[in-house]
C-alpha positions, 0 to 999 in steps of 0.5 A: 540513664543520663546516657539514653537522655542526652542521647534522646535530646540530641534526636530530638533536638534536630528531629524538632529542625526538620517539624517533627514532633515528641514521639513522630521519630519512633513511629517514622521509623516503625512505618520506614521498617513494615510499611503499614500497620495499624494505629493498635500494632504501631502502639504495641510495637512502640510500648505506647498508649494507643491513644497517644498514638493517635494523637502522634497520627493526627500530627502526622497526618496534618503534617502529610507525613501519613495516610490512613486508609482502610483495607478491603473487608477490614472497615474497623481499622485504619492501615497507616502508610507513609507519603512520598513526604513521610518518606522523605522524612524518614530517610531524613531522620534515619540520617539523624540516628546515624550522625548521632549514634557515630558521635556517641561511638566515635571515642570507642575502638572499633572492637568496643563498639561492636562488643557495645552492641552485642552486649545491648542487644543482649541486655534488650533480650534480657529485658524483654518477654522470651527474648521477644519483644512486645 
């Protein structure tokens, strides 16, 4: 636990430097991963109240991270995409995760930390619904 909180501190402690926000890093990364979603399918991915993520939108949105558009013969949901400055961000961010995750890592021997990350994964499969996540 108190390793997943300070882990999470640091992202967003230089996730705040570049104006993001409590919860835009997540969904940088889910829009960086498949493009376009709706705010429904981002919310079930990221196990958050779909409400708070319209909210995180709106953020982004403002911010001109995103843009919202409607597909032809769907009008009740909006698809969400990044900008070229989402983008940037993104990119950005995926930067962050990486300096950080080296730094957790950097005591680990090399043979540990792949053993690490076959053992997390393992554990997420044991967490998670069929080895699926939802």
């Amino acid at each position: 636990m108190k390793t997943n909180s300070i882990f999470a501190r640091k992202i967003m402690y230089e996730a705040n430097k570049i104006g993001l926000t409590s919860g835009q890093p997540k969904v940088l990364y889910f829009l960086s991963k498949f493009k376009e979603a709706d705010q429904k399918t981002i919310a079930n991915y990221l196990e958050i109240e779909q409400t708070t993520v319209g909210s995180i939108l709106l953020g982004m949105e403002k911010a001109g991270l995103i843009e919202r558009k409607q597909h032809e013969g769907n009008r009740r949901s909006l698809y969400v995409s990044l900008t070229d400055k989402g983008e940037e961000i993104s990119k950005a961010m995926l930067d962050i995760f990486e300096r950080i995750e080296n730094e957790a890592i950097k005591n680990i021997p090399q043979d540990k930390q792949e053993e690490l990350k076959i053992l997390l994964i393992e554990i997420c499969k044991s967490l998670t619904d069929n080895g699926v996540e939802q």
